[in-house]
PDB file of N, CA, C and O in Angstrom:
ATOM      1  N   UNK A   1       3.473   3.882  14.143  1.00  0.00           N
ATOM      2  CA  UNK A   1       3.904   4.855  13.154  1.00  0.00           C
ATOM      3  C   UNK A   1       3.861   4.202  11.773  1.00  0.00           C
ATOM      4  O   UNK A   1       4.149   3.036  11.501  1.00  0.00           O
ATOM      5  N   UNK A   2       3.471   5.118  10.999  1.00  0.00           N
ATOM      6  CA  UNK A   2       3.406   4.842   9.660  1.00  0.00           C
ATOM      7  C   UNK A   2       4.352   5.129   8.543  1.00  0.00           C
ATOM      8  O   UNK A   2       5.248   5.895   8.896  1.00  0.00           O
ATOM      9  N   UNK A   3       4.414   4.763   7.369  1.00  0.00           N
ATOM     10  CA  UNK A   3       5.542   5.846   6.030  1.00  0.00           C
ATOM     11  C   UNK A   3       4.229   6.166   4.941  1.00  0.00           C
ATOM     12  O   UNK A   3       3.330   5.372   4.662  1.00  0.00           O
ATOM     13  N   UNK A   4       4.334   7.027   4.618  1.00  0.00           N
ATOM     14  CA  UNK A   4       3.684   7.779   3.352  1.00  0.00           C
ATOM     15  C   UNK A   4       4.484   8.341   2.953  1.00  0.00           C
ATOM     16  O   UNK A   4       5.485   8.910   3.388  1.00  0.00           O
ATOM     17  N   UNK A   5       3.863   8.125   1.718  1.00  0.00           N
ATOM     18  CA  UNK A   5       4.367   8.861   0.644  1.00  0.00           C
ATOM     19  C   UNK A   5       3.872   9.951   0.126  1.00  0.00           C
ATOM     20  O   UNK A   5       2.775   9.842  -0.422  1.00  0.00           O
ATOM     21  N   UNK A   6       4.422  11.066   0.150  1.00  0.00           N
ATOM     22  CA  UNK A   6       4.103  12.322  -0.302  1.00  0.00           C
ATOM     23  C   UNK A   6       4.678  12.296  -2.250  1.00  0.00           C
ATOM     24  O   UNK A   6       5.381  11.418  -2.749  1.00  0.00           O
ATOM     25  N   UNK A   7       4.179  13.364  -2.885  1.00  0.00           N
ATOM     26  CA  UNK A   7       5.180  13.980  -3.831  1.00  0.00           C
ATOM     27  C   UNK A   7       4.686  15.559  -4.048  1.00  0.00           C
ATOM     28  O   UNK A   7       3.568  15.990  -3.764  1.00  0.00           O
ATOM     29  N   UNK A   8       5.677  16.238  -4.561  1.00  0.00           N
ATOM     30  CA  UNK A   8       5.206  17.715  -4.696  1.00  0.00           C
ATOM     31  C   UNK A   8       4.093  17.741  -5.930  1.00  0.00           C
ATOM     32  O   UNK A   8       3.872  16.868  -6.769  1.00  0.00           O
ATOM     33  N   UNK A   9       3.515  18.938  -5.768  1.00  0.00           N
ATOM     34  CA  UNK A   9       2.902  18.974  -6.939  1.00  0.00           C
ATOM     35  C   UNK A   9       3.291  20.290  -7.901  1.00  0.00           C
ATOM     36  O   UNK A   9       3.390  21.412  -7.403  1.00  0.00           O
ATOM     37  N   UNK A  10       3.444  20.109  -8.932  1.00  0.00           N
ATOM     38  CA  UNK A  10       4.506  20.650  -9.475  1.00  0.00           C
ATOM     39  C   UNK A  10       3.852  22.267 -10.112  1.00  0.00           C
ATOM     40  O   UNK A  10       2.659  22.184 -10.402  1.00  0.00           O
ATOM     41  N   UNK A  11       4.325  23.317 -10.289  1.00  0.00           N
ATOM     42  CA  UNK A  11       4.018  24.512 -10.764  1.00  0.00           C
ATOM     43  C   UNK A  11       3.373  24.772 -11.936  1.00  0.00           C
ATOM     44  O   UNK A  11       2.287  25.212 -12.315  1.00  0.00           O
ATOM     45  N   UNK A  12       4.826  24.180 -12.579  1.00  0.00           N
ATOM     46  CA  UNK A  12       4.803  24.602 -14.417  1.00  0.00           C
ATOM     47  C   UNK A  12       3.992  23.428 -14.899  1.00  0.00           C
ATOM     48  O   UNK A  12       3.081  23.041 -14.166  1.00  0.00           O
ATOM     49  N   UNK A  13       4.166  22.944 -15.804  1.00  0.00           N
ATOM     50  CA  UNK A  13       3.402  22.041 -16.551  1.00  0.00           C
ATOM     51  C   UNK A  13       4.630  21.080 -17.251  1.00  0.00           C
ATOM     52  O   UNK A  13       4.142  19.989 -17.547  1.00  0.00           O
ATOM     53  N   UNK A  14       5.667  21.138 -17.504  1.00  0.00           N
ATOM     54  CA  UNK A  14       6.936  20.523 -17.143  1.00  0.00           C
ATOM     55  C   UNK A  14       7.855  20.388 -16.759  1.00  0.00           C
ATOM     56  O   UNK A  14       9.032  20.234 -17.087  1.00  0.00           O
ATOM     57  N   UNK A  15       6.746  20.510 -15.320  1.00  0.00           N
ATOM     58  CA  UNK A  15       7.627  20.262 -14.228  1.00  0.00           C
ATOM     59  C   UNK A  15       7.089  18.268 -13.635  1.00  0.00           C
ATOM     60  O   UNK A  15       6.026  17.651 -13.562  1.00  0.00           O
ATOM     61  N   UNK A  16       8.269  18.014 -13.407  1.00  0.00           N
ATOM     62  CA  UNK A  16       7.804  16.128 -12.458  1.00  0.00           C
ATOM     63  C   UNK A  16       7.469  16.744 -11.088  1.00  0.00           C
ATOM     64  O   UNK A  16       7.966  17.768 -10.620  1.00  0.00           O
ATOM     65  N   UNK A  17       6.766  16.141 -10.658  1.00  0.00           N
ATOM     66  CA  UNK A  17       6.764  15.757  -9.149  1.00  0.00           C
ATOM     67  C   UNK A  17       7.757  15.311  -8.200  1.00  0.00           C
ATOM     68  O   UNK A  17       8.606  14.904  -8.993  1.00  0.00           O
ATOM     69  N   UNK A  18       8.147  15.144  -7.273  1.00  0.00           N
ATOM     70  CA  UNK A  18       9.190  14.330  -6.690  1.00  0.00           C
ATOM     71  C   UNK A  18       8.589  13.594  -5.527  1.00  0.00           C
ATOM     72  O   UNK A  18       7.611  14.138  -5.016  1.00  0.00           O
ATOM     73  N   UNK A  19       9.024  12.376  -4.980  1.00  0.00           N
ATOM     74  CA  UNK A  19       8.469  11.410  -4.356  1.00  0.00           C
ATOM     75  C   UNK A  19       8.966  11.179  -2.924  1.00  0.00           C
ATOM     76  O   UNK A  19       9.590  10.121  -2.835  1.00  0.00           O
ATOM     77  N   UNK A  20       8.904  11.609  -2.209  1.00  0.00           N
ATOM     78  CA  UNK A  20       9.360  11.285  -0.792  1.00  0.00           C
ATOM     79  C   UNK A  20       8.965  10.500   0.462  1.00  0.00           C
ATOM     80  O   UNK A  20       7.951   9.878   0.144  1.00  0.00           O
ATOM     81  N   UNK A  21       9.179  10.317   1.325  1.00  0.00           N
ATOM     82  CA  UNK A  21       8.282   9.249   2.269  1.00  0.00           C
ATOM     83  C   UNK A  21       8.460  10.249   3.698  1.00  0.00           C
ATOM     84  O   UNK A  21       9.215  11.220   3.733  1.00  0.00           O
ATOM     85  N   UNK A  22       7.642   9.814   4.795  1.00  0.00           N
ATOM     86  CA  UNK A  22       7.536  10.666   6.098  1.00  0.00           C
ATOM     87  C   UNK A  22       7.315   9.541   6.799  1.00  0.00           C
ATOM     88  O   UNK A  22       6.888   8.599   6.132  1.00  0.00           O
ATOM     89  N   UNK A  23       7.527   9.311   8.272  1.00  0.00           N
ATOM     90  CA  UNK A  23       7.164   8.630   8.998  1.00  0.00           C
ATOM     91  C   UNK A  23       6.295   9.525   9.825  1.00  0.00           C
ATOM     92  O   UNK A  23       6.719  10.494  10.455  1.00  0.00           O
ATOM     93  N   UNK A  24       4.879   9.078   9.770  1.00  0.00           N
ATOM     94  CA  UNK A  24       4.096   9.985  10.897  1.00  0.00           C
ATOM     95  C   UNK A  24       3.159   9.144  11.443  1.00  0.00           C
ATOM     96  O   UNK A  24       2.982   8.188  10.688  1.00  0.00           O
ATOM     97  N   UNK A  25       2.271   9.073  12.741  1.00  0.00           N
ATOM     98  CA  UNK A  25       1.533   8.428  13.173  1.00  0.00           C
ATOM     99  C   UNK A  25       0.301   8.477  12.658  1.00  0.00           C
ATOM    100  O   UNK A  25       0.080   9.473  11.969  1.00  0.00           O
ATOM    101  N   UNK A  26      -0.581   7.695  12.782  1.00  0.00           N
ATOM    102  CA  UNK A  26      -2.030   7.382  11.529  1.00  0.00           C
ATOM    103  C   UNK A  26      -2.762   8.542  11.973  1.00  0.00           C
ATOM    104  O   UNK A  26      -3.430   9.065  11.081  1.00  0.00           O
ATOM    105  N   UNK A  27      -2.838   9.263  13.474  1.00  0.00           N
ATOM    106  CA  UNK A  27      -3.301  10.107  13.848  1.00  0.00           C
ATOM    107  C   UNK A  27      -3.206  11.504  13.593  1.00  0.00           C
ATOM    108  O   UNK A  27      -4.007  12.385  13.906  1.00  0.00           O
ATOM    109  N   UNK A  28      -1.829  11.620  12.817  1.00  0.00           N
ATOM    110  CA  UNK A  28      -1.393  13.346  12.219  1.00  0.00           C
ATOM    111  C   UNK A  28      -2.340  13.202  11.091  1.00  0.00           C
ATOM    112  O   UNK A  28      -2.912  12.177  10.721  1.00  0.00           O
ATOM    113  N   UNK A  29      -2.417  14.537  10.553  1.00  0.00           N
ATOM    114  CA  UNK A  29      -2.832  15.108   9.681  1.00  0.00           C
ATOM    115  C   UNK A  29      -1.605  15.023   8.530  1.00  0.00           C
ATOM    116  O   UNK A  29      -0.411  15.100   8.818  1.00  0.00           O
ATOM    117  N   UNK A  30      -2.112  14.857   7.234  1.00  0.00           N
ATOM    118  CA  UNK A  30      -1.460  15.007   5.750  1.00  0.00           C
ATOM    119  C   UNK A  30      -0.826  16.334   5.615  1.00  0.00           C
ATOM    120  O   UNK A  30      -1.304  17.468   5.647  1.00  0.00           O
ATOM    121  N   UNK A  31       0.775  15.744   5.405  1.00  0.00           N
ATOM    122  CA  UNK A  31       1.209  17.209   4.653  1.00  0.00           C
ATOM    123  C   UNK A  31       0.646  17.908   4.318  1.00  0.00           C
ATOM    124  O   UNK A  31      -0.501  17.537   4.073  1.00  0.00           O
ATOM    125  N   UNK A  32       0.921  19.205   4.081  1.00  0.00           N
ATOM    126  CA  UNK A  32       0.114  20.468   2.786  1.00  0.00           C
ATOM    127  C   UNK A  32       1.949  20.779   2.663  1.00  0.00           C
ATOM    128  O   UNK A  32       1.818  21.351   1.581  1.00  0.00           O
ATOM    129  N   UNK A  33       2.628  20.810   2.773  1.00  0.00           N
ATOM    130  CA  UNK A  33       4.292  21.422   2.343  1.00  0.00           C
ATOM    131  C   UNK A  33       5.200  20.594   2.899  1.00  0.00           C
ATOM    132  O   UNK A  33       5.334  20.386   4.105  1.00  0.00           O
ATOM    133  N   UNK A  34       5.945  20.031   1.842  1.00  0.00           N
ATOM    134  CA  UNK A  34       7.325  19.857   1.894  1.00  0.00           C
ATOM    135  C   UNK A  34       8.212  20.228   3.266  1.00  0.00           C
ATOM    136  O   UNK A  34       8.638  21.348   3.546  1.00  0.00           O
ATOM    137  N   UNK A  35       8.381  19.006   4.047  1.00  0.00           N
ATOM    138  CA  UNK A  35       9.318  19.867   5.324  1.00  0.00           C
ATOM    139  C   UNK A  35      10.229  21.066   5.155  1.00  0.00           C
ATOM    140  O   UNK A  35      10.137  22.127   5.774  1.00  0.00           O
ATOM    141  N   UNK A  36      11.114  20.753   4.239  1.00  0.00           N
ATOM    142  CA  UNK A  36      12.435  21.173   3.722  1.00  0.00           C
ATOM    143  C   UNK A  36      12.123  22.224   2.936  1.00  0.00           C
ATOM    144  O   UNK A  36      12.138  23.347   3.440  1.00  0.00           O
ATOM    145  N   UNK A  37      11.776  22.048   1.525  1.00  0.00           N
ATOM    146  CA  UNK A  37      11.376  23.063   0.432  1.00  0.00           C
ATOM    147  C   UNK A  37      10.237  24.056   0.810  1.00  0.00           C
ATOM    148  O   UNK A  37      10.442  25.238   0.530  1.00  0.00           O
ATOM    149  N   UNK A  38       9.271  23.781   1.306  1.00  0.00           N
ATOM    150  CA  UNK A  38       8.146  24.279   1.437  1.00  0.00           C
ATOM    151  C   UNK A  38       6.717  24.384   0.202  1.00  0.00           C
ATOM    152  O   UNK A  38       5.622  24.946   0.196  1.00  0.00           O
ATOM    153  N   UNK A  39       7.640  23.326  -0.934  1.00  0.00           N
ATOM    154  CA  UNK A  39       6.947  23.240  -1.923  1.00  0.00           C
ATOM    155  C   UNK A  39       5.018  22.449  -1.471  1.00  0.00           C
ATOM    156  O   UNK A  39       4.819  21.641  -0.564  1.00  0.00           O
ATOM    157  N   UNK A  40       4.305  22.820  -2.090  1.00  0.00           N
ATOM    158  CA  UNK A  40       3.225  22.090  -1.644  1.00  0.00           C
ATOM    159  C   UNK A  40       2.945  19.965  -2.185  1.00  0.00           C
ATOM    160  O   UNK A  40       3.025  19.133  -3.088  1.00  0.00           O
ATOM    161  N   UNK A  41       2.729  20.122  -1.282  1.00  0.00           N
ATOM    162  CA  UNK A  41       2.793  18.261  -1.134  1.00  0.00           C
ATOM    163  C   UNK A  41       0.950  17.695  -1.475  1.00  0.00           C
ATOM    164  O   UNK A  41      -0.161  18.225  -1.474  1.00  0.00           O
ATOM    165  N   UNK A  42       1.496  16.425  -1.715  1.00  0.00           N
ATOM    166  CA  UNK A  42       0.026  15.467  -1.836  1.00  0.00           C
ATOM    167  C   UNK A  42       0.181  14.127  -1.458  1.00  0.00           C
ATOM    168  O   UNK A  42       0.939  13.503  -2.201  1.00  0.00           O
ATOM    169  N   UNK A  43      -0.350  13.438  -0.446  1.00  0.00           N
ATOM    170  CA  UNK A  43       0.028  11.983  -0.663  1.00  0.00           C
ATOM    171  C   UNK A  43      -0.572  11.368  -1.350  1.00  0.00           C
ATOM    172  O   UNK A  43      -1.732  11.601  -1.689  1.00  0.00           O
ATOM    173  N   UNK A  44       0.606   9.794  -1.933  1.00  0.00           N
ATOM    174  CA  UNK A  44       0.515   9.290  -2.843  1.00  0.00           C
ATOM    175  C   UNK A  44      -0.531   8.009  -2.065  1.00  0.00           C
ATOM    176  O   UNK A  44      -0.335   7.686  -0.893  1.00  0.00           O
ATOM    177  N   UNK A  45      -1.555   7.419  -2.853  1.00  0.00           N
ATOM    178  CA  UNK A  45      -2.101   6.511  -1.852  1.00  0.00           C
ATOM    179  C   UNK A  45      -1.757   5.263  -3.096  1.00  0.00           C
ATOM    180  O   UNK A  45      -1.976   5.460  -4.291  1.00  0.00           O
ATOM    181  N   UNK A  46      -1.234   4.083  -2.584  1.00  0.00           N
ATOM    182  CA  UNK A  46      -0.724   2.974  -3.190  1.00  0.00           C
ATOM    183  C   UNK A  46      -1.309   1.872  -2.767  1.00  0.00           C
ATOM    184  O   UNK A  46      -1.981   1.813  -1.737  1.00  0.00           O
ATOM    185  N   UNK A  47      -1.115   1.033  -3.452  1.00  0.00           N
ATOM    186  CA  UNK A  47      -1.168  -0.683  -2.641  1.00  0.00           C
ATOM    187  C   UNK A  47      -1.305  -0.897  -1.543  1.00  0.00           C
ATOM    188  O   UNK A  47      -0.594  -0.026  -1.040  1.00  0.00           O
ATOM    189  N   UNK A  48      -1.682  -1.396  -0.825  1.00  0.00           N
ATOM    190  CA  UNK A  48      -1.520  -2.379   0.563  1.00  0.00           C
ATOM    191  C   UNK A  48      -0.504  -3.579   0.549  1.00  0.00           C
ATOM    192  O   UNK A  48       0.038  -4.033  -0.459  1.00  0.00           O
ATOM    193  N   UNK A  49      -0.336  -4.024   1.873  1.00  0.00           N
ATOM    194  CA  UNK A  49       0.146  -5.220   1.966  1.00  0.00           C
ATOM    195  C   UNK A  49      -0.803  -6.324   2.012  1.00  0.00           C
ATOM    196  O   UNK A  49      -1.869  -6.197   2.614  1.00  0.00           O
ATOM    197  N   UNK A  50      -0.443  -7.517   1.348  1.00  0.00           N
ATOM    198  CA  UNK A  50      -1.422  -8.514   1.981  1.00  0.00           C
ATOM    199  C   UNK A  50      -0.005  -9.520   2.036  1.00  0.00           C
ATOM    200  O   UNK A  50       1.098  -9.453   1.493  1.00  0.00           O
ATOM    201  N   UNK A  51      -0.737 -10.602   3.110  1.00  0.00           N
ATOM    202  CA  UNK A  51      -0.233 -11.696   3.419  1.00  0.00           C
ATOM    203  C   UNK A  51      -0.458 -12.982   2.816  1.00  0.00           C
ATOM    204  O   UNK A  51      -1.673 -13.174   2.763  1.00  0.00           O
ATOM    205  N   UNK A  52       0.095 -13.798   2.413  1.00  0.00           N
ATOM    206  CA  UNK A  52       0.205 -14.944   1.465  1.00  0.00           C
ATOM    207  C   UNK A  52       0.760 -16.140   2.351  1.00  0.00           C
ATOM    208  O   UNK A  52       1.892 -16.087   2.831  1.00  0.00           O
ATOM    209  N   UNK A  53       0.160 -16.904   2.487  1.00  0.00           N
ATOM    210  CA  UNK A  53       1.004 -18.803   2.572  1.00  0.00           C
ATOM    211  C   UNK A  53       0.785 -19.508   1.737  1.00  0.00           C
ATOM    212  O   UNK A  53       0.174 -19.038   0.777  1.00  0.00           O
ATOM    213  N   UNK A  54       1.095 -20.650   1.715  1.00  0.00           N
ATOM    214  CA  UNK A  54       1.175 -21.522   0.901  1.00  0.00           C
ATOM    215  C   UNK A  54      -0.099 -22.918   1.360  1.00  0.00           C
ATOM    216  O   UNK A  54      -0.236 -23.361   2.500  1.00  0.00           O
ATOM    217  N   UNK A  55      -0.801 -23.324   0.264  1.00  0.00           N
ATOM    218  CA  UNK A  55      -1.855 -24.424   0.053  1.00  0.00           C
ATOM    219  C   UNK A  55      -1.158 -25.595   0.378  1.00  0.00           C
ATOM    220  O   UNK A  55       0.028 -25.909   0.486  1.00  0.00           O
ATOM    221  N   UNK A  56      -2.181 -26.115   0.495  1.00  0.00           N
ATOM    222  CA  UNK A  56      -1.775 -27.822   0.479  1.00  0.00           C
ATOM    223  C   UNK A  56      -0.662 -28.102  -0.889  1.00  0.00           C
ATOM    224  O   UNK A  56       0.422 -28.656  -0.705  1.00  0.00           O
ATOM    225  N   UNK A  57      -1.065 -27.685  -2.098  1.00  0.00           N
ATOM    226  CA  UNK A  57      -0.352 -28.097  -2.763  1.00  0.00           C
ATOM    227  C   UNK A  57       1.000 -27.264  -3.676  1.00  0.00           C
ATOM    228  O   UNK A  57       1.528 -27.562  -4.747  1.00  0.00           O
ATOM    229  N   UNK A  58       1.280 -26.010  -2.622  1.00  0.00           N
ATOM    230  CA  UNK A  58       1.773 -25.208  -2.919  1.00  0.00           C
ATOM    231  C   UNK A  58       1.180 -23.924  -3.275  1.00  0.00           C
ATOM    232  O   UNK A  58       1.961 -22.972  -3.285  1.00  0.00           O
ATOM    233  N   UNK A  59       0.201 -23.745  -3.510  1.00  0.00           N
ATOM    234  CA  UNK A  59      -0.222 -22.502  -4.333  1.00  0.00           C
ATOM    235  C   UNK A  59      -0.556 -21.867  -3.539  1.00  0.00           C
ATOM    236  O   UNK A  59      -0.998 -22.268  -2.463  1.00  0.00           O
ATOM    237  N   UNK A  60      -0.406 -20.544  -3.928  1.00  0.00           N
ATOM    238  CA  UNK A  60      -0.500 -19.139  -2.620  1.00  0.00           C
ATOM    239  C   UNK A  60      -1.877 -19.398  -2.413  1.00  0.00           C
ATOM    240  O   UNK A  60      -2.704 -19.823  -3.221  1.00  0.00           O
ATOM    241  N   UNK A  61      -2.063 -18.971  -0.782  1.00  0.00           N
ATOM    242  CA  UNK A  61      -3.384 -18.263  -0.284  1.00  0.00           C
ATOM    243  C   UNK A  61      -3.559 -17.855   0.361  1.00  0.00           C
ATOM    244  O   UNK A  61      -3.076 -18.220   1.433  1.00  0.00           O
ATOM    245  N   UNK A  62      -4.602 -16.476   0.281  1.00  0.00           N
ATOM    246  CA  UNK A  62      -4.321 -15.611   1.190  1.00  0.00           C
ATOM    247  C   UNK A  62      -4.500 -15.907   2.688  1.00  0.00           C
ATOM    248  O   UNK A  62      -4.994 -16.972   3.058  1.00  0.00           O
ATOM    249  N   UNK A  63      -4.094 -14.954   3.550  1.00  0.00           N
ATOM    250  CA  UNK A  63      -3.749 -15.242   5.017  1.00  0.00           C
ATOM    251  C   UNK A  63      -5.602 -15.590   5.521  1.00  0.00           C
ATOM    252  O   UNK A  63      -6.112 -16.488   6.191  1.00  0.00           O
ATOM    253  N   UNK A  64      -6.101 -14.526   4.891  1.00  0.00           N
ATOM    254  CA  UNK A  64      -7.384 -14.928   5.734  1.00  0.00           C
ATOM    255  C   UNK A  64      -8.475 -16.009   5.521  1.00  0.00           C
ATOM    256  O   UNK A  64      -9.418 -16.299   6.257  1.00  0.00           O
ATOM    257  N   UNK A  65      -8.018 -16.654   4.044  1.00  0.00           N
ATOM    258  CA  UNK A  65      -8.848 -18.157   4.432  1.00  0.00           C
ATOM    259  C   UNK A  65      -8.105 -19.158   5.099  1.00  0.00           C
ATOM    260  O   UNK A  65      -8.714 -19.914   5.856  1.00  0.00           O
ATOM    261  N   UNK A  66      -6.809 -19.291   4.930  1.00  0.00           N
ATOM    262  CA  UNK A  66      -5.805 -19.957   5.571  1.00  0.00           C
ATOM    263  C   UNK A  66      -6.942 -20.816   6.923  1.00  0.00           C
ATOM    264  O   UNK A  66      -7.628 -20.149   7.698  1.00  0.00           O
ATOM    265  N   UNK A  67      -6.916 -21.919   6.929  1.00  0.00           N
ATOM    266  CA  UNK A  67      -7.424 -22.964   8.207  1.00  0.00           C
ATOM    267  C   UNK A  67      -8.754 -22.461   8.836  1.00  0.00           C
ATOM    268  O   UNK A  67      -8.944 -22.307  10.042  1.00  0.00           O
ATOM    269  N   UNK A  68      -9.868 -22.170   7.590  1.00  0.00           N
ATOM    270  CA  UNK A  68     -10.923 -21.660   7.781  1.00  0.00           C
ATOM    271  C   UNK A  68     -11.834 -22.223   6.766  1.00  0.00           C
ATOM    272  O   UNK A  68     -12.821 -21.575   6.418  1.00  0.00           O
ATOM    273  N   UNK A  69     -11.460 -23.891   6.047  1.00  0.00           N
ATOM    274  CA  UNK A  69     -12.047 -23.921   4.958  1.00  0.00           C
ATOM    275  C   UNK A  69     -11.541 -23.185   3.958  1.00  0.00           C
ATOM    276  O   UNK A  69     -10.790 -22.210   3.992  1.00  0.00           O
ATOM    277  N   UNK A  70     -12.098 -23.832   2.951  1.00  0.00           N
ATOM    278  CA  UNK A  70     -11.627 -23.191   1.596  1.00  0.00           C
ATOM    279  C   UNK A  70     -11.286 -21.530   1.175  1.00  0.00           C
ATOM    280  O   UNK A  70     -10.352 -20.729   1.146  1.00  0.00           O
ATOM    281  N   UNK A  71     -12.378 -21.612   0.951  1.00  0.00           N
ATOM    282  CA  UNK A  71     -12.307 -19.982   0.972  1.00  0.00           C
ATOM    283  C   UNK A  71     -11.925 -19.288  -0.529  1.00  0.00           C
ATOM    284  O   UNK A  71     -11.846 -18.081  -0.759  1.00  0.00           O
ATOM    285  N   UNK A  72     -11.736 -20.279  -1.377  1.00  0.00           N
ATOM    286  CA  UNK A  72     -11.466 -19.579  -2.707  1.00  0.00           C
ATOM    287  C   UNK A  72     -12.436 -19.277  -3.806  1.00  0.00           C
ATOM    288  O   UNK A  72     -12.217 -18.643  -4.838  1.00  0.00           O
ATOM    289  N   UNK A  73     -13.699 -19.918  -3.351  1.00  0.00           N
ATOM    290  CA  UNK A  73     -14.405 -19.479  -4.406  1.00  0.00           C
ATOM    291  C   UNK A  73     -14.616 -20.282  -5.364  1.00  0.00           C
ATOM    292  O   UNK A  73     -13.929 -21.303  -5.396  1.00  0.00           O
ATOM    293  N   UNK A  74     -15.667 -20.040  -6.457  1.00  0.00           N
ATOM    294  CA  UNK A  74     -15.545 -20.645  -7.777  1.00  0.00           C
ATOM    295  C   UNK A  74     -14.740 -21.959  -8.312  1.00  0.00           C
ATOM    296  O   UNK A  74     -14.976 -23.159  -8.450  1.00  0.00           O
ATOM    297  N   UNK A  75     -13.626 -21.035  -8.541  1.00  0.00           N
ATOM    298  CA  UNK A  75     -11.917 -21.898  -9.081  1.00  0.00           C
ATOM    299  C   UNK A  75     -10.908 -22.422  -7.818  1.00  0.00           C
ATOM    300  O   UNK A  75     -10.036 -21.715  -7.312  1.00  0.00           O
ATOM    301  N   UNK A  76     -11.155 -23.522  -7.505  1.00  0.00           N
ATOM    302  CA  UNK A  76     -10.285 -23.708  -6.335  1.00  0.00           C
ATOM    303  C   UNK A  76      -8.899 -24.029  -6.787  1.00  0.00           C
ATOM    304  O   UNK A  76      -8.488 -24.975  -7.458  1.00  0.00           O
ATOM    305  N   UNK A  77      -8.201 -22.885  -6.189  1.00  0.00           N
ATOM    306  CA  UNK A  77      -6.390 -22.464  -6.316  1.00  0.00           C
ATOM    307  C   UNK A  77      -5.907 -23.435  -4.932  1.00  0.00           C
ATOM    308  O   UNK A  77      -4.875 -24.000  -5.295  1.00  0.00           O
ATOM    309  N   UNK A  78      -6.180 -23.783  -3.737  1.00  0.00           N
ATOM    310  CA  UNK A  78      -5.475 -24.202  -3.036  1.00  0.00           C
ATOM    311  C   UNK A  78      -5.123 -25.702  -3.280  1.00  0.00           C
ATOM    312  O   UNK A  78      -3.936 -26.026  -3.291  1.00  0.00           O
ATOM    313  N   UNK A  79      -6.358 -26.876  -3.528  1.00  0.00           N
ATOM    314  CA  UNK A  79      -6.056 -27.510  -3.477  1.00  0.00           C
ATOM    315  C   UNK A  79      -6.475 -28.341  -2.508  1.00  0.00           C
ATOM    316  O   UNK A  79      -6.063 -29.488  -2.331  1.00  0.00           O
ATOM    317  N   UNK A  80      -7.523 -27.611  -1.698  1.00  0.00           N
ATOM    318  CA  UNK A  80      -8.077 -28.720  -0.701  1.00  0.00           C
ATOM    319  C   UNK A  80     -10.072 -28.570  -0.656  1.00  0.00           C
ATOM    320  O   UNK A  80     -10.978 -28.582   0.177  1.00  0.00           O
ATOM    321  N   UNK A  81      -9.883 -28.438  -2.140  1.00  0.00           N
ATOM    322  CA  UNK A  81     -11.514 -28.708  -2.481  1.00  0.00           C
ATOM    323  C   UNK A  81     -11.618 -30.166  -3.423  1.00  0.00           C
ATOM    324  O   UNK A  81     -12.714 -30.580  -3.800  1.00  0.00           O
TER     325      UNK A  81
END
């Protein structure tokens, strides 16, 4: 199961939106209305998570070069180039 974020979409032209969250499985289908209100809904699509450890010499890196070689590219941030 997942959380999304919905918000309404608003009528007037000053009107806000309002922001709510749902827990639904990746497999439902997207709101079109507000459980409660019945106002019409949109989800909000945001950020991801990513995962971070720490380098040899402290400095973040991400999970997926982590003990795969370097992996940073160009500018080496970890510390073990």
């Amino acid at each position: 199961m997942a959380i999304y974020v919905y918000e309404t979409i608003p009528e007037q032209p000053d009107e806000l939106p309002m922001r709510f969250e749902v827990i639904q499985s990746m497999k439902d289908q997207p709101l079109r209305r507000h459980p409660d209100t019945g106002e019409r809904v949109r989800r909000v699509i945001s950020g991801g998570l990513g995962l971070m450890g720490l380098g040899a010499k402290g400095a973040a890196v991400p999970a997926a070069t982590r003990g795969s070689g370097c992996g940073c590219g160009g500018a080496c941030m970890c510390g073990r180039c």
